[in-house]
BAGU-68452 format. One record per residue: residue in one letter; x negated, y negated, z negated of N, C-alpha, C in turn. Coordinates in pm, whole numbers. Layout:
! BAGU-68452
+-----+--------+--------+--------+--------+--------+--------+--------+--------+--------+
| res |    n_X |    n_Y |    n_Z |   ca_X |   ca_Y |   ca_Z |    c_X |    c_Y |    c_Z |
+-----+--------+--------+--------+--------+--------+--------+--------+--------+--------+
|   a |      X |      Y |      Z |      X |      Y |      Z |      X |      Y |      Z |
...
+-----+--------+--------+--------+--------+--------+--------+--------+--------+--------+
//
This chain:
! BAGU-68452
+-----+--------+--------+--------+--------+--------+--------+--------+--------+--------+
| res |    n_X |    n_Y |    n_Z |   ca_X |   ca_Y |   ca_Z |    c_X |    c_Y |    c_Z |
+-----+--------+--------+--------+--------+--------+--------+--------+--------+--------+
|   x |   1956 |   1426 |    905 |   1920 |   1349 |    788 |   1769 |   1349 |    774 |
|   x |   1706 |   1234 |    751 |   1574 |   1257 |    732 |   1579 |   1252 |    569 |
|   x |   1512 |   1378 |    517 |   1502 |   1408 |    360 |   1366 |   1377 |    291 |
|   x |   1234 |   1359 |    402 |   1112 |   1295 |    330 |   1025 |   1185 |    500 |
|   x |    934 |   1148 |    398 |    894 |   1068 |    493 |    706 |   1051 |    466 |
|   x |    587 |   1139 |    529 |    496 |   1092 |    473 |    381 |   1036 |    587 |
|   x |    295 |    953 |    522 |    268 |    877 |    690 |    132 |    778 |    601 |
|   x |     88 |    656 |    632 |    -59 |    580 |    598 |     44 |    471 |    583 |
|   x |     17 |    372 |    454 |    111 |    315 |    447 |     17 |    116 |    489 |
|   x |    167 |    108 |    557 |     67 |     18 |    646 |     93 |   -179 |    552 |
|   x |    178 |   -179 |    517 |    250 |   -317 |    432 |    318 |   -306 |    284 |
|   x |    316 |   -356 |    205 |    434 |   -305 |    103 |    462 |   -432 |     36 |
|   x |    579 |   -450 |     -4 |    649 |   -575 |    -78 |    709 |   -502 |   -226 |
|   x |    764 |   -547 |   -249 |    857 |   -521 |   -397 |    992 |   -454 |   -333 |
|   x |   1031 |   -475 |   -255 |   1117 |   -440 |   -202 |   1184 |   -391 |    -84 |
|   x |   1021 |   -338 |    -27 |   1052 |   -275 |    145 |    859 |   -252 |    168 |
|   x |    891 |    -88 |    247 |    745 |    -48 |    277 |    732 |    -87 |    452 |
|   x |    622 |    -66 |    477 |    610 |    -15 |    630 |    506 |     95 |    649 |
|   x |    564 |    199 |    683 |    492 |    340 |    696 |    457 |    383 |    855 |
|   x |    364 |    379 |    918 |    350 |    476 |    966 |    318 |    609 |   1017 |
|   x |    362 |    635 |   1083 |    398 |    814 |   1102 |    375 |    859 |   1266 |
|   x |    259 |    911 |   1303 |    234 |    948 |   1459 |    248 |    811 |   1537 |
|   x |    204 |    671 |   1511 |    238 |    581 |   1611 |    353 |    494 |   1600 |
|   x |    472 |    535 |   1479 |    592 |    456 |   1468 |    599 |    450 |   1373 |
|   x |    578 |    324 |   1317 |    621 |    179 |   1203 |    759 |    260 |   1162 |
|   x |    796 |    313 |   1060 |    929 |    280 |    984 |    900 |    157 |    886 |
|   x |   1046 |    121 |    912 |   1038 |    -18 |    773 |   1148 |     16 |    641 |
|   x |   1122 |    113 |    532 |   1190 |    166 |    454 |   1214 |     65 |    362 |
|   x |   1256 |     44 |    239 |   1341 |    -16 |    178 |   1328 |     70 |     44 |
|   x |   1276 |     17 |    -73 |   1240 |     63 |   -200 |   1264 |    -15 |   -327 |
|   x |   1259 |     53 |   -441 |   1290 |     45 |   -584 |   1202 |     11 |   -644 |
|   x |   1215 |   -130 |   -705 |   1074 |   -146 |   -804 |   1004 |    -41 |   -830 |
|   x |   1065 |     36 |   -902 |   1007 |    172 |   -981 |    919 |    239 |   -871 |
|   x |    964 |    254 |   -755 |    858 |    368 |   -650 |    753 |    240 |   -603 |
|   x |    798 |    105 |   -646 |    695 |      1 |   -567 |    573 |     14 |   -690 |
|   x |    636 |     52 |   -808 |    510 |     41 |   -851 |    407 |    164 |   -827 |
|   x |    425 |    288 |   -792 |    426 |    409 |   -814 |    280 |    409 |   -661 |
|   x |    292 |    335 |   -623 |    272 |    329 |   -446 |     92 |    304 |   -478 |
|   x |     28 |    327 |   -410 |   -120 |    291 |   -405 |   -139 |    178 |   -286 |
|   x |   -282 |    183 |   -257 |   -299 |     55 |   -173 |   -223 |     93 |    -24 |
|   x |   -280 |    -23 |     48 |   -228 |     -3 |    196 |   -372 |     78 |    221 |
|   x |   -329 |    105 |    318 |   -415 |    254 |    447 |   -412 |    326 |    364 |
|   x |   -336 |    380 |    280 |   -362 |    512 |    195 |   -243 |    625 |    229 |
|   x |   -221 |    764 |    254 |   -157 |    787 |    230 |    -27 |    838 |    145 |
|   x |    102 |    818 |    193 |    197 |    850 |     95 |    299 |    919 |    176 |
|   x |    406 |    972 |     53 |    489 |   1075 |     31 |    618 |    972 |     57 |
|   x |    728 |    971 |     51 |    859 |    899 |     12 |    947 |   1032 |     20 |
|   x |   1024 |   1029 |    -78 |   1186 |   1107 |    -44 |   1263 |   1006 |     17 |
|   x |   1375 |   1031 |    119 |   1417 |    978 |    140 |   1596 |    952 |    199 |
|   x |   1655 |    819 |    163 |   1834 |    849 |    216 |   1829 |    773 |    325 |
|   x |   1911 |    820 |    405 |   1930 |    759 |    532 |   2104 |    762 |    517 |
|   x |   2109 |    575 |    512 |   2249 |    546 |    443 |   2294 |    504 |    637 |
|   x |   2430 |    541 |    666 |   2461 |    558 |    775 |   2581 |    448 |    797 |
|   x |   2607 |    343 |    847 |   2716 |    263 |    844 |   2754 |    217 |   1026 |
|   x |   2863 |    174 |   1029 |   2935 |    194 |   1170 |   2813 |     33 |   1278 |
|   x |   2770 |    -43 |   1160 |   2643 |   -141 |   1203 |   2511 |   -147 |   1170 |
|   x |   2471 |    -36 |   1113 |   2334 |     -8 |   1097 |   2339 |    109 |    995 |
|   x |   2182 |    164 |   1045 |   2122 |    274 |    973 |   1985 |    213 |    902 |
|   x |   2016 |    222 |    722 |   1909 |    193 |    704 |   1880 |    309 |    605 |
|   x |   1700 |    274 |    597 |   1616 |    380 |    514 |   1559 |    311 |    404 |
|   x |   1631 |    431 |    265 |   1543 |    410 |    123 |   1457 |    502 |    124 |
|   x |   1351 |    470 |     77 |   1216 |    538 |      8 |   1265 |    547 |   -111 |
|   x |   1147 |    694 |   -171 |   1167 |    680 |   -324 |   1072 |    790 |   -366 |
|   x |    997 |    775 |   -500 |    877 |    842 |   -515 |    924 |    942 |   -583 |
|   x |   1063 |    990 |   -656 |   1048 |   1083 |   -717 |   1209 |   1126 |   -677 |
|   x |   1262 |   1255 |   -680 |   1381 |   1280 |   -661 |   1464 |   1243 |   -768 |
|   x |   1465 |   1206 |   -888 |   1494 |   1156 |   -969 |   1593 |   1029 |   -928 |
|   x |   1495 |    976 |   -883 |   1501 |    832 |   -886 |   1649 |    828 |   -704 |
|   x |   1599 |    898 |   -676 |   1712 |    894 |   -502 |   1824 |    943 |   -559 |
+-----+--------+--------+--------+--------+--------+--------+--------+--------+--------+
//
């Protein structure tokens, strides 16, 4: 399970980041609430994170506070 995720954040939308971390782009998937929470791009950040597991894809939520995951 990946449980956090912290890295220079390279894109961000309302509704999906792109982080990277040593050389590899994750494309996480976020909550208004942590989109607002987020600072600029090239900055770094923190995410908690779920890694939702299905028999056709694995995808990743971000989230700025454990609260909120």
């Amino acid at each position: 399970m990946i449980a956090l995720l912290r890295g220079q954040l390279v894109d961000k939308s309302p509704t999906h980041v792109l982080i990277e971390n040593s050389g590899i782009g994750l494309d996480v998937f976020i909550p208004l609430s942590t989109f607002e929470k987020l600072g600029e791009c090239n900055e770094k950040v923190t995410l908690l994170t779920y890694l939702h597991v299905r028999e056709d894809a694995l995808t990743l939520y971000g989230f700025a506070t454990a609260e909120e995951r």
